[in-house]
C-alpha positions, -999 to +999 in steps of 0.1 A: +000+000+000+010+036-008-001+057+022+006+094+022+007+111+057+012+136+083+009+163+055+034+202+060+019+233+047+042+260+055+046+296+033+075+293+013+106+322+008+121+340-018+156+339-002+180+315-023+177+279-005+218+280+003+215+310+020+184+297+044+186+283+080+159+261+100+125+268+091+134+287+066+150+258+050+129+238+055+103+254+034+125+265+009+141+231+003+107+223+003+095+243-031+127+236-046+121+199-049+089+206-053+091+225-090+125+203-100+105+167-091+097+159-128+137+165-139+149+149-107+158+117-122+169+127-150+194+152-138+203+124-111+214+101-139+233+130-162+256+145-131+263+112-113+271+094-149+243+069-138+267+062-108+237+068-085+225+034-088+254+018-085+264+040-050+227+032-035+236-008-043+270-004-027+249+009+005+227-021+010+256-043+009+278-026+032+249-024+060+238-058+052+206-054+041+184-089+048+150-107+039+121-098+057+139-067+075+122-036+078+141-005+065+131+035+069+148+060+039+148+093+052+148+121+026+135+093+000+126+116-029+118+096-059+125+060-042+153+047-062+168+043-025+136+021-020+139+002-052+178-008-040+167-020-005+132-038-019+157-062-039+175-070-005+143-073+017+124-095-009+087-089-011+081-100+032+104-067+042+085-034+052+098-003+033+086+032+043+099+064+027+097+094+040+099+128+026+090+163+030+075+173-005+046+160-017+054+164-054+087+139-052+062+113-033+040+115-069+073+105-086+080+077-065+044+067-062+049+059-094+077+041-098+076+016-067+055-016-055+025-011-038+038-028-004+060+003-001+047+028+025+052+066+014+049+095+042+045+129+041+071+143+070+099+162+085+129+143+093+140+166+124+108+149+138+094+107+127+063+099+131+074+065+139+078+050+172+111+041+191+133+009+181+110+002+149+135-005+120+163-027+112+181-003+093+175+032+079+189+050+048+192+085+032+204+095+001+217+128-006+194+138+016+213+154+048+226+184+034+191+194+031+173+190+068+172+220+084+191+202+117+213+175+115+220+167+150+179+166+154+174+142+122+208+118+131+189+117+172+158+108+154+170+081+129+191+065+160+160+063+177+135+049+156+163+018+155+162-011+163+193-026+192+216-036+166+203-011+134+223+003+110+225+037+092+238+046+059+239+079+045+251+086+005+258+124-001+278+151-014+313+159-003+343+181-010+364+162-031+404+162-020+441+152-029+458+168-065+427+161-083+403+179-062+407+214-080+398+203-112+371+178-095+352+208-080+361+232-108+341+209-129+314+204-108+307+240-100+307+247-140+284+213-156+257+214-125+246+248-128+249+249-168+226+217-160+205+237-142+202+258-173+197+237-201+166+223-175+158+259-173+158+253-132+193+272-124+188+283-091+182+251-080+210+234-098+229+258-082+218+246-048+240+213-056+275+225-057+267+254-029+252+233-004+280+206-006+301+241+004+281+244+035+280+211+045+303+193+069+329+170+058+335+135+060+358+137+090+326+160+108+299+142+096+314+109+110+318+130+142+285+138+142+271+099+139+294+092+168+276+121+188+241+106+180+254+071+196+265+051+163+289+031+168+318+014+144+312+046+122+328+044+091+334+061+058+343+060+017+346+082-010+334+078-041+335+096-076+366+113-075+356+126-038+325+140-049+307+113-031+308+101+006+294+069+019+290+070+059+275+042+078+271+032+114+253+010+140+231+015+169+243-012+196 
């Protein structure tokens, strides 16, 4: 079943999303995904070189993803997230996904099985109760809460003893390529964002990543929610950071 709940109606703002804190954020975030939800997967497949699918797979391995288990993705957008974890669950594990714009629900609506269970929410605050999933996942997804240290103490605990968190993102790429790496990001998203005729919101990408912690911080920051064995990769020349972590 598809099940949409808990529905946000806040007034959105005029101030560039990068530039926005909190509520603010959160409501601006909001309308962004909101007008680019039809491109969304397009624009995923053009800047990642198709690589998302192949990063979101990686994830289910590396947390261990089993039949029958019951997984939350945070953030979940279109569901490709949802579509990687169904083939590791099997058609007896529970999926929800959770996001905060209607309009990127429609897409995934769309595109996933009708076990899957799609809510309307904010993830600084689950509507779900305490130790209810085996594992939880987000995908490029917490750059864009308007807290971290909120979402990472809510994901912990909606856990399970014993559930694992993955998170795929952004990151600042480093070593003797990384000035061409993020010379060439900064350039092809936004002229993206233009040929899409969406360049404000292509230029969210490479300006949020800016904001956002790094690897070494966001790992810091797991460790501060109580995950344990936190660890981390990078993928795609550094543009990409894989972080994972268990609640003992």
């Amino acid at each position: 079943m598809v099940l949409f709940t808990s529905e946000v109606m806040s007034p959105s703002t005029q101030i560039p999303p990068w530039q926005t804190q909190g509520d603010q954020k959160r409501e601006a975030v909001r309308d962004m995904f909101a007008d680019i939800a039809p491109t969304y997967d397009l624009a995923n497949s053009i800047m990642s070189a198709r690589g998302h699918y192949r990063w979101r797979e990686e994830a289910c391995n590396l947390i261990n993803l089993q039949p029958g288990e019951s997984v939350l993705d945070l953030c979940c957008g279109t569901g490709d997230f949802l579509q990687a974890a169904r083939k590791h669950v099997g058609p007896e594990g529970h999926l929800v996904g959770l996001d905060y714009c209607g309009p990127m629900l429609d897409v995934a609506a769309k595109k996933l099985d009708p076990q899957t269970q799609l809510t309307l929410g904010d993830a600084t605050f689950l509507p779900f109760t305490n130790d209810q999933f085996h594992a939880a996942t987000v995908g490029w997804g917490l750059r864009n809460v308007p807290d971290l240290k909120a979402t990472l103490a809510e994901v912990f605990r909606v856990l399970k003893p014993g559930g694992r968190f993955i998170s795929v993102d952004m990151s600042q790429p480093t070593g003797l390529i990384a000035p061409i790496s993020r010379w060439a990001y900064h350039v092809s998203v936004p002229l993206l964002g233009k040929i899409l005729r969406q360049p404000e919101a292509y230029a969210y990408l490479p300006k949020s990543t800016e904001k956002f912690v790094s690897r070494e911080e966001l790992k810091a920051e797991f460790e501060a929610a109580g995950f344990k064995n936190v660890q981390y990769k990078s993928r795609f020349f550094g543009n990409i950071a894989i972080h994972w972590g268990i609640k003992q």
